[in-house]
C-alpha positions as CSV (number, residue, x, y, z in Angstrom):
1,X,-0.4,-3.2,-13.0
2,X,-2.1,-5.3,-15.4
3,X,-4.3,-3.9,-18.5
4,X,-7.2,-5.4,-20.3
5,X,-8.1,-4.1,-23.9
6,X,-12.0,-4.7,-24.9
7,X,-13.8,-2.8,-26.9
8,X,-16.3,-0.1,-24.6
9,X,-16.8,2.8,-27.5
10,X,-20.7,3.9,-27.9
11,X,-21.7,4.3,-31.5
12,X,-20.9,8.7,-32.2
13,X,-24.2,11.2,-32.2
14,X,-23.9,12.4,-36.1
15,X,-25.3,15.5,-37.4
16,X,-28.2,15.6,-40.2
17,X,-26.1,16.3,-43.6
18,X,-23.3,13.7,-42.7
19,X,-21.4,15.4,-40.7
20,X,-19.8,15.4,-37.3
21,X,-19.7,17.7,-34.7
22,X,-16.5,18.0,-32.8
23,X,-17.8,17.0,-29.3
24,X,-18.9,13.2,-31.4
25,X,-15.6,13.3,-32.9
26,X,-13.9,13.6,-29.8
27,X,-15.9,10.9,-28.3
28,X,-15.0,8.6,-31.0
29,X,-11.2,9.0,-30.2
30,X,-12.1,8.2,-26.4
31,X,-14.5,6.2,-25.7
32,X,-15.7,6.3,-22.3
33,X,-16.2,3.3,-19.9
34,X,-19.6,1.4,-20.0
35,X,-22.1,2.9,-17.3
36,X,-22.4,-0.3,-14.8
37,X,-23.8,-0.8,-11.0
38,X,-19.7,-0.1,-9.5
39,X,-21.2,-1.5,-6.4
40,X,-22.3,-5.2,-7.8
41,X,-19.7,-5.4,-10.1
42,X,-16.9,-4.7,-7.0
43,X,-18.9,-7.7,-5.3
44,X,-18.5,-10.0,-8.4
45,X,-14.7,-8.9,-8.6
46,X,-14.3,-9.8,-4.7
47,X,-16.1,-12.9,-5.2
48,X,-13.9,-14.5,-7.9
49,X,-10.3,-13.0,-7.0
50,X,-10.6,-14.2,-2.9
51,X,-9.9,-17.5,-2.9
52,X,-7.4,-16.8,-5.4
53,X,-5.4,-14.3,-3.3
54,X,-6.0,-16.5,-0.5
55,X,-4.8,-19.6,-2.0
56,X,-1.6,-17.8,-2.9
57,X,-0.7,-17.1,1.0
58,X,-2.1,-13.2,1.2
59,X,-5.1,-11.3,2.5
60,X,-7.3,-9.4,0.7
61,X,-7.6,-6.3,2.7
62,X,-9.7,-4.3,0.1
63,X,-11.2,-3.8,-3.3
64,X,-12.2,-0.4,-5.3
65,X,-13.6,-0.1,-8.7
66,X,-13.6,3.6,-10.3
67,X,-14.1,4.9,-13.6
68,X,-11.1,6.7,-15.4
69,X,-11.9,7.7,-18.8
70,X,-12.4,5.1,-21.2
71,X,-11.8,2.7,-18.5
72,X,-12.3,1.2,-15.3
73,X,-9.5,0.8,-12.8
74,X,-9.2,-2.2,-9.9
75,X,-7.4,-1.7,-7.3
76,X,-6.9,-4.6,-5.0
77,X,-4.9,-4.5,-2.0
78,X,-3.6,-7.6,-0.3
79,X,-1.3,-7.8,3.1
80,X,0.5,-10.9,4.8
81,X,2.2,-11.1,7.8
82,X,6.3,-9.4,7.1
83,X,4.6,-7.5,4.4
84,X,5.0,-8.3,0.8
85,X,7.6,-7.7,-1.9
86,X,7.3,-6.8,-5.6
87,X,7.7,-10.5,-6.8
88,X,4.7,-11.5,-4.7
89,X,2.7,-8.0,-6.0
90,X,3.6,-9.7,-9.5
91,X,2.1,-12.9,-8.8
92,X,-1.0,-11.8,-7.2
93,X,-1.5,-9.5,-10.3
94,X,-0.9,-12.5,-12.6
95,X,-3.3,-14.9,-10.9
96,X,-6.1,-12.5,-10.6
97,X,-5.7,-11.4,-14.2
98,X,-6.4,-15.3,-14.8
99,X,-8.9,-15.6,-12.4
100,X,-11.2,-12.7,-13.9
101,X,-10.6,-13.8,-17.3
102,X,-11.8,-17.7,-16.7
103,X,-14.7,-16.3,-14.7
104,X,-15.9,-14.6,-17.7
105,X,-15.3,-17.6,-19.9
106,X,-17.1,-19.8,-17.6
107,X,-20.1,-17.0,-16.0
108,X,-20.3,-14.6,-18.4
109,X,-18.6,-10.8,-18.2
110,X,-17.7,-9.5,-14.6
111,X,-16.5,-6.5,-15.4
112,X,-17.9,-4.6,-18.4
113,X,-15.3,-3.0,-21.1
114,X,-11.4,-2.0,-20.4
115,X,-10.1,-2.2,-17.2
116,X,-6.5,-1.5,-15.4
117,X,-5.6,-4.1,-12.2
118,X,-3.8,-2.1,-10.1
119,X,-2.2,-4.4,-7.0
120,X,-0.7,-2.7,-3.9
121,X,-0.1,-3.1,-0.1
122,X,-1.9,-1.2,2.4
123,X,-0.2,2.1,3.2
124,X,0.2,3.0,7.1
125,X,-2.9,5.0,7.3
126,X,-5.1,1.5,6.8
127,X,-7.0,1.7,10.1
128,X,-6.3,-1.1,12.4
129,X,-9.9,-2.8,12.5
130,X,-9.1,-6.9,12.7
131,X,-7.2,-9.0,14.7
132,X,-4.4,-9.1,11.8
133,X,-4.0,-5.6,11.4
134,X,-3.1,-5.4,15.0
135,X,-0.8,-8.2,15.2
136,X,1.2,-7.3,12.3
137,X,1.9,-3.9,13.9
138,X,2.9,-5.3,17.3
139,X,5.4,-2.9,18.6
140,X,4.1,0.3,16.6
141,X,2.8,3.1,18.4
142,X,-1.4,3.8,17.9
143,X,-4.1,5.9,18.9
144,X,-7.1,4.6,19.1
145,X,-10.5,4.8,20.8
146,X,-11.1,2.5,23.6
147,X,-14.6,3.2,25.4
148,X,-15.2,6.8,24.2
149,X,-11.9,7.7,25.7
150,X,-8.9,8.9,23.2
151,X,-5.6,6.5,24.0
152,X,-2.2,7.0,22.4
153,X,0.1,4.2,23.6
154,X,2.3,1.4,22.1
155,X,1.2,-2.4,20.9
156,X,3.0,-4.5,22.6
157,X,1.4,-7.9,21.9
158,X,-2.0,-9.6,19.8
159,X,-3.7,-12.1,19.4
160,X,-7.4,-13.1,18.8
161,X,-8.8,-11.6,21.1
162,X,-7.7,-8.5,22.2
163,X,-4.5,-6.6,22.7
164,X,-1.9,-5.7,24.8
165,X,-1.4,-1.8,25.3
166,X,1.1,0.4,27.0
167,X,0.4,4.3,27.6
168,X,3.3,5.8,29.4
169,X,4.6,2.9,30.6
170,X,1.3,1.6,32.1
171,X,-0.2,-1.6,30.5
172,X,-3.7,-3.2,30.1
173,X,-5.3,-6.1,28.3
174,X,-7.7,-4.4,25.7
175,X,-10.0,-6.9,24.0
176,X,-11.5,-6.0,20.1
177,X,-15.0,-5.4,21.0
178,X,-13.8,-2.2,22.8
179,X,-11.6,-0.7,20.0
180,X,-12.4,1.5,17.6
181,X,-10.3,1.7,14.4
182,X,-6.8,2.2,15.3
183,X,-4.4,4.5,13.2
184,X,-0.6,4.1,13.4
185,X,1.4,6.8,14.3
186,X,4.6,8.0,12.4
187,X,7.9,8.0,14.8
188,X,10.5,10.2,14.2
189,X,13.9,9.1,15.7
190,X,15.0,10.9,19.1
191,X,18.4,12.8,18.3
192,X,19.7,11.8,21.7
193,X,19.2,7.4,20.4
194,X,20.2,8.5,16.8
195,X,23.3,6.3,15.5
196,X,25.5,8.7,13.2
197,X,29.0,7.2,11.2
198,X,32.0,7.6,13.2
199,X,33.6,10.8,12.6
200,X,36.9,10.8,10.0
201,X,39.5,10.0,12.0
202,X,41.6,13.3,12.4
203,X,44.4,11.9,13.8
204,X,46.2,12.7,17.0
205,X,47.5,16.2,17.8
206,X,50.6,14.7,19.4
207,X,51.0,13.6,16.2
208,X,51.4,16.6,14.6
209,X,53.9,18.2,17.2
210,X,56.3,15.0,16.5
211,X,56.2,15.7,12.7
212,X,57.2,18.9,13.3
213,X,59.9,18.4,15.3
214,X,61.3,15.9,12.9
215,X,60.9,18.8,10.3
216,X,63.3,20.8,12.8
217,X,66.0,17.9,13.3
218,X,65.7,17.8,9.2
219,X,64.7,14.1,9.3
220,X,61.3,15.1,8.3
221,X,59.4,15.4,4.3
222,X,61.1,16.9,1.5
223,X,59.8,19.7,0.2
């Protein structure tokens, strides 16, 4: 998460007499984000940070822009095939802090006052709408819409054009044009195929009935 200090506080309403009424003072101690068109300004943010995220080896999946107080907050989520770590989250936050920072050197502002960068990967409930998202969940199960009809199965190949899908075993080549978004569904682990630790070892109970015999002949512990 990266932060961005600049200046966004509007000049406090005063009374006639000199003084202040409580509702200016309080907007003196928190100045509230500059009112700006969220939709243009997420389309000059998307235009700049792009090619940087692509450049680094990710995806830009999606941008949102939303006030929060005295700032704005950017949240940009990027994906890549096996996912991403924290180091990587790291550098994409680095290099688009740079990137919107020369574009406003170079352009002029992009994003009016404070704002807070906020870079994550998509969670599983991203729907499933381009090639991509459907590869990188090969093997997941996911219901989807194919043709008006409601189809729960598993993914069990991708590629650019279409998909392969199994529903109870049966499968068919689906291509794009006749999904609709496709939401991944969460697998719990049958208790019959769950692998548990191997249970202490409690010995054999012939085991037993030898020690106590050797207790008998006196050959056994002290006590």
């Amino acid at each position: 998460m990266t932060q961005r200090g600049r200046g966004g506080a509007r000049p406090a309403n005063r009374r006639s007499g000199g003084g202040r009424s409580p509702q200016a003072a309080e907007e003196t101690r928190q100045p509230t984000a500059p009112r700006i068109d969220l939709v243009a300004a997420k389309s000059r943010v998307r235009a700049v940070i792009e090619p940087v995220v692509v450049a680094a080896g990710f995806d830009l999946e999606d941008v949102h822009l939303s006030r929060a107080g005295r700032r704005h907050v950017l949240r940009v989520l990027v994906d890549a095939d096996g996912g991403i770590s924290l180091d990587d989250v790291a550098v994409v936050s680095r290099e688009i802090s740079q990137a919107l920072d020369a574009a406003e050197e170079a352009q002029g502002e992009v994003l009016a006052g404070e704002y807070q960068l906020e870079v994550g990967s998509p969670g599983v409930d991203r729907p499933l709408t381009l090639p991509r998202h459907w590869r990188r969940n090969v093997s997941r199960l996911v219901a989807v819409t194919v043709a008006g009809r409601s189809l729960t199965g598993r993914v069990t190949a991708a590629d650019e054009t279409g998909i392969e899908f199994d529903v109870d075993g049966k499968s068919s080549r689906l291509p794009y044009a006749e999904l609709g978004p496709g939401k991944v569904q969460i697998e719990f682990k049958r208790l019959d195929e769950a692998v548990f630790p191997d249970e202490p070892d409690e010995g054999d109970p012939d085991d037993d009935d030898e020690e106590d015999e050797d207790d008998e002949d006196g050959e056994g512990e002290d006590k």
